[in-house]
LOLUMLO-206478 format. One record per residue: residue number from 1; residue in three letters; x negated, y, z negated of N, C-alpha, C in turn. Coordinates in steps of 0.2 Angstrom, whole numbers, plus 5000, padded with zeros to 4 digits. Each point is the difference from the previous one (the first is absolute). Layout:
+-----+--------+------+------+------+-------+-------+-------+------+------+------+
! num ! residu ! n_px ! n_py ! n_pz ! ca_px ! ca_py ! ca_pz ! c_px ! c_py ! c_pz !
+-----+--------+------+------+------+-------+-------+-------+------+------+------+
! NUM !    ALA !    X !    Y !    Z !     X !     Y !     Z !    X !    Y !    Z !
...
+-----+--------+------+------+------+-------+-------+-------+------+------+------+
END
This chain:
+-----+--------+------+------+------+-------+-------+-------+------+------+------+
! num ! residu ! n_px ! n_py ! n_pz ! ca_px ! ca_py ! ca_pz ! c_px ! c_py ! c_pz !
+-----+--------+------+------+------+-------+-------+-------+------+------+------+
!   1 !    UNK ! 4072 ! 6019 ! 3642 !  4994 !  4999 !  4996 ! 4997 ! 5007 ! 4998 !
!   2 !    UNK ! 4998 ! 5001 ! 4994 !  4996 !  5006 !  4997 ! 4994 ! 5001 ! 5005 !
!   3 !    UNK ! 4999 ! 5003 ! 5004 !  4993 !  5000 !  5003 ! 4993 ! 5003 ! 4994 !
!   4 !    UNK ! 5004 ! 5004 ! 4994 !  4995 !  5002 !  4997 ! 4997 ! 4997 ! 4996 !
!   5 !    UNK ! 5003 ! 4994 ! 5000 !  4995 !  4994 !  4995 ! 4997 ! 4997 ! 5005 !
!   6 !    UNK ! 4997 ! 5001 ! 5006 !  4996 !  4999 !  5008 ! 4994 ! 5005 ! 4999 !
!   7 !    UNK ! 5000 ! 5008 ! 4996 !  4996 !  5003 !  5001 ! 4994 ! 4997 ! 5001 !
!   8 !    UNK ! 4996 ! 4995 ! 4996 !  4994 !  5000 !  5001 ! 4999 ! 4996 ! 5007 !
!   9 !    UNK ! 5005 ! 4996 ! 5004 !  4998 !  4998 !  5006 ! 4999 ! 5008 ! 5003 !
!  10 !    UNK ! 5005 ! 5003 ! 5001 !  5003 !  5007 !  5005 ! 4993 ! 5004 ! 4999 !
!  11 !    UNK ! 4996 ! 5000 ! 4996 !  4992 !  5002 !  4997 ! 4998 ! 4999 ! 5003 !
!  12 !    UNK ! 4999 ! 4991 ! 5003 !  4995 !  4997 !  5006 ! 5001 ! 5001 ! 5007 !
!  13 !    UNK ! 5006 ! 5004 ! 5002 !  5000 !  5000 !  5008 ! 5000 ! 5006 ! 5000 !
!  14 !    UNK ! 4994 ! 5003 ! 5005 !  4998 !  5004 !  5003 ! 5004 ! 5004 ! 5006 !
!  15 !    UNK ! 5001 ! 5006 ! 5000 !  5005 !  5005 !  5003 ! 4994 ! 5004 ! 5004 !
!  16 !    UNK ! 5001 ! 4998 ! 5008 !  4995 !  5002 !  5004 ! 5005 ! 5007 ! 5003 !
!  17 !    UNK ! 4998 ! 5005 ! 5001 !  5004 !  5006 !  5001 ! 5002 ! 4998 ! 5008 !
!  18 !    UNK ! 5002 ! 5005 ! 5005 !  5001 !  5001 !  5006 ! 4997 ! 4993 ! 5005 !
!  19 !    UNK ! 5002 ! 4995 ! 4997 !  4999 !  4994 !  5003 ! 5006 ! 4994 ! 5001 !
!  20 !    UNK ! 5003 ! 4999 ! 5008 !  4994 !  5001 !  5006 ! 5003 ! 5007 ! 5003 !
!  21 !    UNK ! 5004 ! 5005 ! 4999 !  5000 !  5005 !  5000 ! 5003 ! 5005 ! 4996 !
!  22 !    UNK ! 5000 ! 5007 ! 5004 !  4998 !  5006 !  4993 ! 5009 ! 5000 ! 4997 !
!  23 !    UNK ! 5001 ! 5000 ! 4994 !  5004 !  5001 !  4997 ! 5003 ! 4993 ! 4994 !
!  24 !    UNK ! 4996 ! 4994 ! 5003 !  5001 !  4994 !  4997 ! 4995 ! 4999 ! 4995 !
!  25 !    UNK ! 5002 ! 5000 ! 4993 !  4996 !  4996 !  4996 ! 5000 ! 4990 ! 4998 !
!  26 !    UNK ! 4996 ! 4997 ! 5006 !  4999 !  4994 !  4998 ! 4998 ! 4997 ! 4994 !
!  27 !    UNK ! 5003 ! 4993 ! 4999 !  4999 !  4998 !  4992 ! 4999 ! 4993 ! 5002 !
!  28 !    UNK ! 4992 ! 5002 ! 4999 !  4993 !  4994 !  5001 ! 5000 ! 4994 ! 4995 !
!  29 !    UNK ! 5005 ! 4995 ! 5000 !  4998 !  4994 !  4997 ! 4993 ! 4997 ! 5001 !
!  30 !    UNK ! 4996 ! 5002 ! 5002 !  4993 !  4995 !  5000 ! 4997 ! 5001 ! 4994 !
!  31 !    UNK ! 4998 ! 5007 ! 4996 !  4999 !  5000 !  4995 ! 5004 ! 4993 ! 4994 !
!  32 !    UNK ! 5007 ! 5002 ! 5000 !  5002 !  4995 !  4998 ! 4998 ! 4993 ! 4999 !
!  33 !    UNK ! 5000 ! 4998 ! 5006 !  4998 !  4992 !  5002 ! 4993 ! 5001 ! 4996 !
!  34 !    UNK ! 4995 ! 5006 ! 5001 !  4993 !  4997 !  4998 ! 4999 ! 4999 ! 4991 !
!  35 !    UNK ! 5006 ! 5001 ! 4998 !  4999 !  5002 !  4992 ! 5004 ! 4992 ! 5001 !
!  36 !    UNK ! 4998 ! 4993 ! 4998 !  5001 !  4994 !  4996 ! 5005 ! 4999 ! 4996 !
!  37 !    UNK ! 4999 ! 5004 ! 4992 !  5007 !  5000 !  4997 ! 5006 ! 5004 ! 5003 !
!  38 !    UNK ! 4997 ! 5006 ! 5002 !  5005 !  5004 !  5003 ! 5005 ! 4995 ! 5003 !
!  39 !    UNK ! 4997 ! 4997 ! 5009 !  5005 !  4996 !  5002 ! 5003 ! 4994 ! 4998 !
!  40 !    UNK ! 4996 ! 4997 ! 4994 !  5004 !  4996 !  4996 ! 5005 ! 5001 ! 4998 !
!  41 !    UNK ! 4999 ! 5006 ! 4996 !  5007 !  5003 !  4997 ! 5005 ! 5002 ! 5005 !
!  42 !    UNK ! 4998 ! 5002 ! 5005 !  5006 !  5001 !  5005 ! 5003 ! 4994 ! 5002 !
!  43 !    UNK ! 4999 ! 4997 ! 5001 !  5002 !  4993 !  5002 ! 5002 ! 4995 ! 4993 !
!  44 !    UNK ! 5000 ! 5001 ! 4995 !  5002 !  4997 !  4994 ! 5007 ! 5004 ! 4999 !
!  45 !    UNK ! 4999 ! 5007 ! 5002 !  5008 !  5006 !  4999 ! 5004 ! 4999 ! 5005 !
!  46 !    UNK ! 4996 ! 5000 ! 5005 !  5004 !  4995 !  5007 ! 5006 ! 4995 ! 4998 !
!  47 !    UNK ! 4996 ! 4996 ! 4999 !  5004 !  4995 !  4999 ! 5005 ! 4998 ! 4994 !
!  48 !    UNK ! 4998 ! 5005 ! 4994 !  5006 !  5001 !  4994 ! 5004 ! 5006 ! 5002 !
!  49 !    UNK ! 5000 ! 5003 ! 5003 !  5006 !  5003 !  5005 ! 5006 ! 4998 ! 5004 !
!  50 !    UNK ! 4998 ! 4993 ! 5002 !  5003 !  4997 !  5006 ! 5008 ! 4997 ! 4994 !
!  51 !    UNK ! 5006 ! 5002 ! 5002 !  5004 !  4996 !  4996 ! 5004 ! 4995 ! 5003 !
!  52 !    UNK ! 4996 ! 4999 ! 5004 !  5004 !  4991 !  5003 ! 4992 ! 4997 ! 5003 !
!  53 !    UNK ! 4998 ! 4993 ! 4996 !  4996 !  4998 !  5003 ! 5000 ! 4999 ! 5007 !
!  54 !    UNK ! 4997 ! 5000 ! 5006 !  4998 !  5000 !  5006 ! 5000 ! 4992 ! 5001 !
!  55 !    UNK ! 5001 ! 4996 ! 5005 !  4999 !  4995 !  5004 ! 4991 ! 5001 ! 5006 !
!  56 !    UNK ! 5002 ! 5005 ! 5000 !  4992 !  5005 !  5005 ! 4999 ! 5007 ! 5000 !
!  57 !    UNK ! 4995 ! 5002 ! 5003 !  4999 !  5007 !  5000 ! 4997 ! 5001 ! 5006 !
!  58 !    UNK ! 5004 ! 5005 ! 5001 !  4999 !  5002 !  5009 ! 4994 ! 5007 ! 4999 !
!  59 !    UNK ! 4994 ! 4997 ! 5004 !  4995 !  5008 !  4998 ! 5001 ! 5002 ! 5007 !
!  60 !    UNK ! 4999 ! 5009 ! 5000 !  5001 !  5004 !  5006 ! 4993 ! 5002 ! 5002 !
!  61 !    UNK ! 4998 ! 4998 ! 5008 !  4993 !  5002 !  5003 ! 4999 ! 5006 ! 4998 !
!  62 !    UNK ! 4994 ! 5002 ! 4998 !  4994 !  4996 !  4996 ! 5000 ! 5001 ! 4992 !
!  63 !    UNK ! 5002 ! 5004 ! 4998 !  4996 !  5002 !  4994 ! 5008 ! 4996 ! 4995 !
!  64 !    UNK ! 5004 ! 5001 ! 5004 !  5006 !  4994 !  4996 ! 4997 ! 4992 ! 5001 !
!  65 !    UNK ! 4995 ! 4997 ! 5002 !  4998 !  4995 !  5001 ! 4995 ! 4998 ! 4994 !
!  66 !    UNK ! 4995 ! 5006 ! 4998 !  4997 !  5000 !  4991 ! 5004 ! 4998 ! 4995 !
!  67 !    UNK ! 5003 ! 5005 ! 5000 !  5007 !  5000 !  4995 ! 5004 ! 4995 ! 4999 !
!  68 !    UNK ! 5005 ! 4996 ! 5005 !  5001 !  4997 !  5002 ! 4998 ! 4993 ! 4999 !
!  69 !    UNK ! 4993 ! 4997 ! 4999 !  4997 !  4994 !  5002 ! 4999 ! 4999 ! 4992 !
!  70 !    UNK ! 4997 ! 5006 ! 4996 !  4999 !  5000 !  4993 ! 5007 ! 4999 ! 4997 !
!  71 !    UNK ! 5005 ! 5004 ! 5001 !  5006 !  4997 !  4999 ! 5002 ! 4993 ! 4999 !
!  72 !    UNK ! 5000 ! 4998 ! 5006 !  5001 !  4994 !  5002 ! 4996 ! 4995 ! 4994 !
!  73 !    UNK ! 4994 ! 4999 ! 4999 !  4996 !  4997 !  4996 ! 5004 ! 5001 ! 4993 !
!  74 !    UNK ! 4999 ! 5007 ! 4997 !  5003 !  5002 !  4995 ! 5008 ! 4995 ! 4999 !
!  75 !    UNK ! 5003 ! 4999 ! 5004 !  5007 !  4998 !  4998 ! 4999 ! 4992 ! 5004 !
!  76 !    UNK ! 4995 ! 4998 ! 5001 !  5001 !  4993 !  5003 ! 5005 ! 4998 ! 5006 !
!  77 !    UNK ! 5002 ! 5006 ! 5003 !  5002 !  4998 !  5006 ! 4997 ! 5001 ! 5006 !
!  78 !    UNK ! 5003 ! 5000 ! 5007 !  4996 !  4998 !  5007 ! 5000 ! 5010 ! 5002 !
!  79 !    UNK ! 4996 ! 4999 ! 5004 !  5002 !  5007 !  5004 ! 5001 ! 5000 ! 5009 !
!  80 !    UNK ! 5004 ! 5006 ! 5002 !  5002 !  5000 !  5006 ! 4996 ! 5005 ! 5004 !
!  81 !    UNK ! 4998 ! 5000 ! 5005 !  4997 !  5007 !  5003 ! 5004 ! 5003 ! 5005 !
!  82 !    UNK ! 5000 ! 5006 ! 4996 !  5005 !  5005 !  5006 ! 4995 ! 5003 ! 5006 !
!  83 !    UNK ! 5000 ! 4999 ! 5005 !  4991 !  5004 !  5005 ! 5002 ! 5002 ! 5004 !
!  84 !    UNK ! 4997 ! 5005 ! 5002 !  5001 !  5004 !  5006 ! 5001 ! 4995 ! 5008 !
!  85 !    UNK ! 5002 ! 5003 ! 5003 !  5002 !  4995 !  5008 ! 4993 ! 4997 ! 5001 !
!  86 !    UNK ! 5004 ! 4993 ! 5003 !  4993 !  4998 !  5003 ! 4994 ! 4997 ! 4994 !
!  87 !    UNK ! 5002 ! 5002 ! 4995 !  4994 !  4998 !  4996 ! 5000 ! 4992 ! 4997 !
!  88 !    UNK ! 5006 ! 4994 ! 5002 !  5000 !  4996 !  4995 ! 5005 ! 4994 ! 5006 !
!  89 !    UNK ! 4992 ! 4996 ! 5000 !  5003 !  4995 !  5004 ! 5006 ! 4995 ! 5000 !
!  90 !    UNK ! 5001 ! 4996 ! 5004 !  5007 !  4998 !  5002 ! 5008 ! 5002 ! 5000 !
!  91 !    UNK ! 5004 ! 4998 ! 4998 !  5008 !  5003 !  5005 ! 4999 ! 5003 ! 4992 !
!  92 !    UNK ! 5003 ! 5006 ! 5001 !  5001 !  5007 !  4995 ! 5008 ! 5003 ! 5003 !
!  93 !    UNK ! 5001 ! 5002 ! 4993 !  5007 !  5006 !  5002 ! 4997 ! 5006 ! 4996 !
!  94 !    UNK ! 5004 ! 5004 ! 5005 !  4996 !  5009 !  5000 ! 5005 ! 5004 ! 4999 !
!  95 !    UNK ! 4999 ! 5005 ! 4996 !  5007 !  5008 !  4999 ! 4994 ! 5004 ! 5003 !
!  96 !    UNK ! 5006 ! 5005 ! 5006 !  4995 !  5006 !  5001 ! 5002 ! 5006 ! 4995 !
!  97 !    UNK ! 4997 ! 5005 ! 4996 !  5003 !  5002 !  4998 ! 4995 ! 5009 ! 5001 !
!  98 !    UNK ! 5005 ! 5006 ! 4999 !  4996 !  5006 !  5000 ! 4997 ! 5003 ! 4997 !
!  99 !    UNK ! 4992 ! 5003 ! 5003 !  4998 !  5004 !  4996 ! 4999 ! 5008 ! 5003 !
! 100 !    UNK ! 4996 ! 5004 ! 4995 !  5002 !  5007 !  5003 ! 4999 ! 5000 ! 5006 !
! 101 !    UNK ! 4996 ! 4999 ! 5004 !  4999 !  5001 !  5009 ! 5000 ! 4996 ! 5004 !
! 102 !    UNK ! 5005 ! 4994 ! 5000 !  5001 !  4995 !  5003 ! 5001 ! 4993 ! 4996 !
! 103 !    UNK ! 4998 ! 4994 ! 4999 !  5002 !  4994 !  5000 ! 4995 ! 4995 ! 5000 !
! 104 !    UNK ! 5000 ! 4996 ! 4994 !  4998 !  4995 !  4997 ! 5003 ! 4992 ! 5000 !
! 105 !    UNK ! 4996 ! 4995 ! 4999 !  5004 !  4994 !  4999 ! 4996 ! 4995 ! 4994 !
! 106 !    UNK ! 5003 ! 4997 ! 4996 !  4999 !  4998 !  4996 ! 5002 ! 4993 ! 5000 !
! 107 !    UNK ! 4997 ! 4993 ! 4999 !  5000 !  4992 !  5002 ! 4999 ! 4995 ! 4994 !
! 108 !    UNK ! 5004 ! 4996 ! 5002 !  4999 !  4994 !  4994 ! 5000 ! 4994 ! 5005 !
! 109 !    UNK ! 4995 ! 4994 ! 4995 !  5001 !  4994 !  5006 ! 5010 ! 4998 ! 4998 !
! 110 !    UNK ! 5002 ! 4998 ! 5005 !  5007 !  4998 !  4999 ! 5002 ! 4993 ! 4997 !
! 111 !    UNK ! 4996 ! 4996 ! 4999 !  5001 !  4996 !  4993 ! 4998 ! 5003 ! 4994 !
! 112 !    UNK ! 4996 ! 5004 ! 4999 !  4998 !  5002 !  4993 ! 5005 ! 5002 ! 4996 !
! 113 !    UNK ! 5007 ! 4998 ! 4998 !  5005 !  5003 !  4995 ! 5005 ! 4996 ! 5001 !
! 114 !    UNK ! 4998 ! 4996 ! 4995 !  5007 !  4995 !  5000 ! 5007 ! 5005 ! 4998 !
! 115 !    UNK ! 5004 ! 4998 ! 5003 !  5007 !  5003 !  5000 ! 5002 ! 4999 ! 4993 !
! 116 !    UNK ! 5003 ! 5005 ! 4996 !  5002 !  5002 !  4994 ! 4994 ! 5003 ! 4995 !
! 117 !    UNK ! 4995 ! 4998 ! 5002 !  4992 !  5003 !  4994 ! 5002 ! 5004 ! 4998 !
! 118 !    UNK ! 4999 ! 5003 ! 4995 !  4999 !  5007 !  4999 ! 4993 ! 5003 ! 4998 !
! 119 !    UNK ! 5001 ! 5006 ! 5003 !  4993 !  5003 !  5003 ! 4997 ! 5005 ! 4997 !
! 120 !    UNK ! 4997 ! 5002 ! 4998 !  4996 !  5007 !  4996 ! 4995 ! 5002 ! 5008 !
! 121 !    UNK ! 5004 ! 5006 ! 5002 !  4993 !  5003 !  5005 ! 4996 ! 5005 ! 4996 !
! 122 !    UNK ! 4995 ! 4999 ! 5001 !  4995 !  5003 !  4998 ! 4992 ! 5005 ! 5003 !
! 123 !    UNK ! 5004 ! 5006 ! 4999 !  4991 !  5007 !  5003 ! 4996 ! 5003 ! 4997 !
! 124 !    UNK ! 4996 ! 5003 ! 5000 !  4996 !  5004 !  4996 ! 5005 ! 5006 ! 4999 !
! 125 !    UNK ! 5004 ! 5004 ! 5004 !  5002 !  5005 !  4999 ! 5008 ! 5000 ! 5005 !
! 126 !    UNK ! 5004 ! 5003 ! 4995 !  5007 !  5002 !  5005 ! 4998 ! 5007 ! 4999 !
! 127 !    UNK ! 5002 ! 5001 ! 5007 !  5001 !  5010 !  5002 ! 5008 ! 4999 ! 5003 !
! 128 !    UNK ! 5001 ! 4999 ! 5007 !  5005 !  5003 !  5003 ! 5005 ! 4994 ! 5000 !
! 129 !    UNK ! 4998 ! 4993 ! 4997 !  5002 !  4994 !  5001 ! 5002 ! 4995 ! 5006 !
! 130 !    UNK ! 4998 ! 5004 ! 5008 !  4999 !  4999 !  5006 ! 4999 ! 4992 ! 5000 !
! 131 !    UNK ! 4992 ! 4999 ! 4998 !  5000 !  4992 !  5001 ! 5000 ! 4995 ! 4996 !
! 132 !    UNK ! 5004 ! 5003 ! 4993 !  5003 !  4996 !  4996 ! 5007 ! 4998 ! 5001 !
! 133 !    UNK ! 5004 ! 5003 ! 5003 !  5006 !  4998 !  5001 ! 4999 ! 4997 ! 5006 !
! 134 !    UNK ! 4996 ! 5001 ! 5005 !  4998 !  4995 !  5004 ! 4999 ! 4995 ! 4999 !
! 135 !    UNK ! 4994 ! 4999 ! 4996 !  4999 !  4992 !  4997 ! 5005 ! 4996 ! 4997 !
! 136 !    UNK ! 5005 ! 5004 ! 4995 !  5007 !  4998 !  4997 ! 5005 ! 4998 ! 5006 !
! 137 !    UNK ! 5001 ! 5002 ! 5006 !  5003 !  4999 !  5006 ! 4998 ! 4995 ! 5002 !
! 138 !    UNK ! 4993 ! 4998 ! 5002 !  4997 !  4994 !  5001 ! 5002 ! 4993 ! 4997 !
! 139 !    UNK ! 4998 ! 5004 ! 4993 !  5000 !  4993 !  4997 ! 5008 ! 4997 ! 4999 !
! 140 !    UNK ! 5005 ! 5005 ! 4999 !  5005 !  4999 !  5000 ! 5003 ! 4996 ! 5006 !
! 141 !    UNK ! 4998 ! 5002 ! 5005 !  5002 !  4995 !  5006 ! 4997 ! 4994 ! 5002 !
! 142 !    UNK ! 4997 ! 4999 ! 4996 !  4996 !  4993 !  4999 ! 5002 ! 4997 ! 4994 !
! 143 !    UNK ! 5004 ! 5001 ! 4996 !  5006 !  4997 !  4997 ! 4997 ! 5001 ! 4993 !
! 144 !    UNK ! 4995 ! 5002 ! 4998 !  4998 !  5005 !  4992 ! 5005 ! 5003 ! 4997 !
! 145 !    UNK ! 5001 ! 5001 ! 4993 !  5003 !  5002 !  4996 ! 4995 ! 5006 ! 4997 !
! 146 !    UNK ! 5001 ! 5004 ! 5004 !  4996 !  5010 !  4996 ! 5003 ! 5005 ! 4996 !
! 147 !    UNK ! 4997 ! 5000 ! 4994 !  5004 !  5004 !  4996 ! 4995 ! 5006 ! 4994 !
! 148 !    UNK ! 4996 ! 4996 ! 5002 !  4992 !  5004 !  4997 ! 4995 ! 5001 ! 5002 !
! 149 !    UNK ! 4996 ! 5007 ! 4998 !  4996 !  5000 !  5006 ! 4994 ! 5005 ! 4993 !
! 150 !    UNK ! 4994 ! 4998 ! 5001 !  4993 !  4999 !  4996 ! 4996 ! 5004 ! 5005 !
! 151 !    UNK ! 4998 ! 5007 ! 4994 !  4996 !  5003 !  5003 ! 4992 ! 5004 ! 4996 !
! 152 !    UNK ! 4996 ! 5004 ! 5003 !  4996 !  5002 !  4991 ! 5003 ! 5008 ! 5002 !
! 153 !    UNK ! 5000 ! 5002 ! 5005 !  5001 !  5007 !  5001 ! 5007 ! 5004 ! 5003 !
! 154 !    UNK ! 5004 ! 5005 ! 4996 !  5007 !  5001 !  5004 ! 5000 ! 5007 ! 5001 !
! 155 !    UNK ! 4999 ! 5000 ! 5006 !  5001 !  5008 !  5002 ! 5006 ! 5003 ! 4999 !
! 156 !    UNK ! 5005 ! 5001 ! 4995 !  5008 !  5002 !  5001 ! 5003 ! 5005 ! 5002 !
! 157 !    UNK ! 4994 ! 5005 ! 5003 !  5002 !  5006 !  5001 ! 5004 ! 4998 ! 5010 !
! 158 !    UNK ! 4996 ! 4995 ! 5001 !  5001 !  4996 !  5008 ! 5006 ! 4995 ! 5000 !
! 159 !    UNK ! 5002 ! 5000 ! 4993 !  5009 !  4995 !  5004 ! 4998 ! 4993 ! 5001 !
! 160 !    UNK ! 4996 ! 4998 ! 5002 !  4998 !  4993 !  5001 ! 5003 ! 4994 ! 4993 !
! 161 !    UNK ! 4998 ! 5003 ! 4996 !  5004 !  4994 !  4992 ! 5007 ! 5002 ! 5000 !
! 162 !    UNK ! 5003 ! 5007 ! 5001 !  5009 !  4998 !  5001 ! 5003 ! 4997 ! 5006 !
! 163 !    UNK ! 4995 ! 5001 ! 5004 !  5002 !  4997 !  5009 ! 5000 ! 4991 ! 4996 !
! 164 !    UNK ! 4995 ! 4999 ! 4997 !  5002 !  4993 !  4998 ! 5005 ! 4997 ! 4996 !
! 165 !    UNK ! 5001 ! 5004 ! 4994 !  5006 !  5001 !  4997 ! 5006 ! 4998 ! 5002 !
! 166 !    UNK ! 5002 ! 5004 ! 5006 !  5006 !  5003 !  5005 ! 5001 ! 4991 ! 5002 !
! 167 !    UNK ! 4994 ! 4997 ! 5002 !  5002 !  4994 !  5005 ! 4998 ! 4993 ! 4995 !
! 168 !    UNK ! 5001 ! 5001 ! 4994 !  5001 !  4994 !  4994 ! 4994 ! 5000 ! 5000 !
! 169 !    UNK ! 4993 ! 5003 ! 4998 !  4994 !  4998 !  4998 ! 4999 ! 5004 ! 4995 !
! 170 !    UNK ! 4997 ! 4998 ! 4993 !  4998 !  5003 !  4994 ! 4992 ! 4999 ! 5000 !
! 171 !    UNK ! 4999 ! 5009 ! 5003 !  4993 !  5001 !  5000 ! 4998 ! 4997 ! 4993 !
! 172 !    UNK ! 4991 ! 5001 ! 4999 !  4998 !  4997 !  4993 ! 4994 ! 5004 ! 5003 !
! 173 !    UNK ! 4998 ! 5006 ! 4997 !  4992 !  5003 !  5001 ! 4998 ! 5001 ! 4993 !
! 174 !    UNK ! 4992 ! 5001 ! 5000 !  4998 !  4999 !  4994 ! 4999 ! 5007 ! 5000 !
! 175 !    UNK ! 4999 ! 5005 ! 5004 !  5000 !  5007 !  5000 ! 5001 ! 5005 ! 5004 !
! 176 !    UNK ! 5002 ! 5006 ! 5000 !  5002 !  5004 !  5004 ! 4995 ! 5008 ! 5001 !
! 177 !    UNK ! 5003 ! 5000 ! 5005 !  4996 !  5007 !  5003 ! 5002 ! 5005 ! 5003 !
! 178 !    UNK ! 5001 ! 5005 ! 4998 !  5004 !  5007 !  5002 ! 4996 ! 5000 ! 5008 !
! 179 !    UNK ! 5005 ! 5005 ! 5005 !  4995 !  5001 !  5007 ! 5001 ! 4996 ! 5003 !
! 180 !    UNK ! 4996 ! 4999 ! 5008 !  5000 !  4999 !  5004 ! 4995 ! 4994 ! 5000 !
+-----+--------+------+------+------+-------+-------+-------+------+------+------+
END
């Protein structure tokens, strides 16, 4: 995707300096979300991005869960939550997977993907793509079909959208940001 016909989203997200530490430029989706048509349109480009219609859409805890649910709506299909351990009652299956200084897990309930689905997971933003090839891990072992993955923000400087690449998934960002 052209990201430069996105400019006027990439206009609504705020770039907090040295946040949550010094060297990092954070890209503040909340402005985003507070602009109405803004996130309209992000979700209306969302979703004319996707080139295989989805069966479901998996959102990644938390802010993949905004995106994600409006998604969902947007295309008329169901949504799946990907959560942090512990977060999501009854029998669940879990990928541990790493982060810079140790170790995360991420959870689906273990009914929620019928075998063959095909899945669109979906976050506010790819960096490193740590917990997106997780959730692709996940879902895949729950018998999901993952082959695209639905974002508003792509760090590419951080490898995360070729790491998805690498293992059959065709990132889809509506915009990009040099940095950290």
């Amino acid at each position: 995707m052209d990201h430069r016909a996105n400019d006027d989203l990439k206009a609504l997200v705020r770039t907090i300096p040295d946040y949550p530490k010094p060297g990092i430029m954070f890209r503040d989706i909340t402005t985003l979300l507070l602009d109405g048509p803004g996130f309209a349109a992000s979700i209306a480009r969302m979703a004319a991005s996707l080139t295989t219609p989805p069966d479901l859409i998996a959102g990644i805890e938390a802010r993949g869960f905004i995106f994600g649910a409006a998604l969902a709506r947007e295309l008329g299909v169901g949504l799946v939550l990907l959560r942090k351990q512990n977060k999501l009652p009854g029998r669940v299956n879990g990928v541990n997977y790493a982060l810079e200084y140790g170790q995360d897990r991420i959870e689906m309930h273990d009914d929620a993907v019928p075998a063959g689905s095909r899945v669109c997971l979906v976050d506010d933003l790819i960096a490193t793509g740590g917990t997106a090839l997780a959730g692709a891990q996940l879902l895949r072992g729950g018998g999901a079909v993952v082959t695209q993955a639905a974002f508003a923000i792509d760090l590419p400087d951080l490898g995360g959208a070729q790491r998805l690449r690498e293992a059959g998934i065709t990132p889809h960002s509506l915009m990009a940001f040099s940095g950290h």
